[in-house]
C-alpha positions as CSV (number, residue, x, y, z in Angstrom):
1,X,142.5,91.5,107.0
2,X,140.8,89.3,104.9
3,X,139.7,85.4,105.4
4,X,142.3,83.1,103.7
5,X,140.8,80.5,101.3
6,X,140.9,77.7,104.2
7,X,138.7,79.6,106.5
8,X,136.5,80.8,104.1
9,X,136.4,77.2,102.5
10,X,135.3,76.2,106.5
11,X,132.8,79.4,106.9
12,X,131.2,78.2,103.5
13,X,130.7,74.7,104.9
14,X,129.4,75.3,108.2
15,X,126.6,77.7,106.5
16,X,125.9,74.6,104.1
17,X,125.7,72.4,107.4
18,X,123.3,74.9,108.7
19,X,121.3,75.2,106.0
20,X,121.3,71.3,105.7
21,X,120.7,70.4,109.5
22,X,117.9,72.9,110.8
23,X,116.8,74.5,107.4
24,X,113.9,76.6,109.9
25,X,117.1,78.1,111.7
26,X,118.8,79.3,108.7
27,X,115.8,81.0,107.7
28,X,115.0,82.4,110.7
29,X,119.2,83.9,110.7
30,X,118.9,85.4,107.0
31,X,115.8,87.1,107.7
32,X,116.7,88.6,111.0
33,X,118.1,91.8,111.4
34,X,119.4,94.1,114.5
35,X,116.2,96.3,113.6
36,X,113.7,93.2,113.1
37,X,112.3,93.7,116.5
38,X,112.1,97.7,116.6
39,X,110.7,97.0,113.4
40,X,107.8,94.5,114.5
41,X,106.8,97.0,117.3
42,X,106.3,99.9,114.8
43,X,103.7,98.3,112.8
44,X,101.9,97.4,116.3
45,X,102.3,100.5,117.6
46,X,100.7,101.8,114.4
47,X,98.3,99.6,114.5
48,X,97.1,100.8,117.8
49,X,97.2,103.8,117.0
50,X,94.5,103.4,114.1
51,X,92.7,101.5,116.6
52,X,92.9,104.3,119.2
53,X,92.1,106.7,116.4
54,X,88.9,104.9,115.1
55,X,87.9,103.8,118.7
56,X,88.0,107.8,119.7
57,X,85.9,108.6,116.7
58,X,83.2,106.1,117.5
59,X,82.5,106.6,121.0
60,X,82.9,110.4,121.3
61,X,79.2,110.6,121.0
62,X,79.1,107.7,123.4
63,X,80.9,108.7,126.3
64,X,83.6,111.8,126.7
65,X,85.6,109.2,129.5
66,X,85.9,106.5,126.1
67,X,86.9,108.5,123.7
68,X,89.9,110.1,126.2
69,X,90.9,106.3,127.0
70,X,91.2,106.1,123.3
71,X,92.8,109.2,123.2
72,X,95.1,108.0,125.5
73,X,95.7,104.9,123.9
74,X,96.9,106.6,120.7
75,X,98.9,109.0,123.0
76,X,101.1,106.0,124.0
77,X,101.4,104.1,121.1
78,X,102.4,107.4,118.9
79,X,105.2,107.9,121.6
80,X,106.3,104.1,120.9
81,X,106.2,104.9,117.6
82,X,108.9,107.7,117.7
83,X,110.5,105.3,120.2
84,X,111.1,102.2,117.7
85,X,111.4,105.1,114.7
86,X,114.5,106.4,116.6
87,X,115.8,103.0,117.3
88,X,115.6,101.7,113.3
89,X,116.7,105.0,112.0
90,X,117.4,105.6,108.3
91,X,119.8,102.9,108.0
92,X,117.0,100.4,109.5
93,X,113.8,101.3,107.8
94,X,116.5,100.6,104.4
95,X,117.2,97.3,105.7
96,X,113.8,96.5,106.5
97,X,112.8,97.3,103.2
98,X,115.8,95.5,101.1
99,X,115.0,92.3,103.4
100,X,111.5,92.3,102.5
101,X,112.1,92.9,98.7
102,X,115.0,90.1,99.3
103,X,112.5,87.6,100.9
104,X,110.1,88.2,97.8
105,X,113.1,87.4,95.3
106,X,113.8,84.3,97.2
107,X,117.5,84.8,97.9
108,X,119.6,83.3,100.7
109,X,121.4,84.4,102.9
110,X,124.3,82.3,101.3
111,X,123.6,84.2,97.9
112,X,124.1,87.5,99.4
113,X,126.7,86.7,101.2
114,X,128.6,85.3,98.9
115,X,128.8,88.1,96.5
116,X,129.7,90.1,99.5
117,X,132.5,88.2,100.0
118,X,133.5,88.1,96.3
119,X,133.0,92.3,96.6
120,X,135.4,92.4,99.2
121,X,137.7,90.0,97.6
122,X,137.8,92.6,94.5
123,X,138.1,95.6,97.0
124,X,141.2,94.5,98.5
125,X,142.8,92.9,95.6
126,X,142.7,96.2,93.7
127,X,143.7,98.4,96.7
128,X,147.3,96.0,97.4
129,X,147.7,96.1,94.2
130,X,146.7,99.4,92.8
């Protein structure tokens, strides 16, 4: 069912109110995603593991009990990078990708929004009436 022009006239002006008011918060809600956190923890978990892998490389000349912590250490954070690659998914690692190319552009989450609502507007008006 969609909005009727009153509430999305009030939706429209809250999000200007938001935007207006705490500016840092509205930024903060357009760039965050269901996927931003799972998304954080796989380029530390990567991270890690280069470390690990680097680490092992150095000090297996050193000391065999090193290079196994490091070994270890990229054991774990390649299992927490399947984990936090399961949880974002395909559908994720897309969003992650649009959001970043979206931040680049400069567009709001107002913008985007916006034409989503138009979208829908179109959608509906051509299925009642097709």
């Amino acid at each position: 069912m969609p909005l009727s022009e009153d509430e999305e006239r009030i939706l429209l002006e809250i999000e200007e109110n938001l935007y207006e008011s705490d500016p840092e918060l509205a930024r903060e809600v357009s760039e965050t995603t269901v996927y931003t956190k799972s998304f954080k923890n796989l380029k530390w978990s990567l991270l890690v593991f280069l470390l690990g892998v680097v680490s092992m490389l150095l000090t297996l000349s050193i000391s065999f009990l090193v290079a196994f912590g490091a070994f270890l250490l990229m054991l774990f954070s390649a299992l927490a990078i399947e984990r936090n690659a399961r949880n974002l998914g395909r559908t994720g690692i897309q969003q992650a990708a649009q959001s970043s190319m979206w931040a680049e552009k400069g567009i709001k989450l107002g913008d985007s929004s916006q034409k989503f609502r138009d979208l829908m507007k179109d959608r509906f008006r051509r299925d009642n009436h097709g």
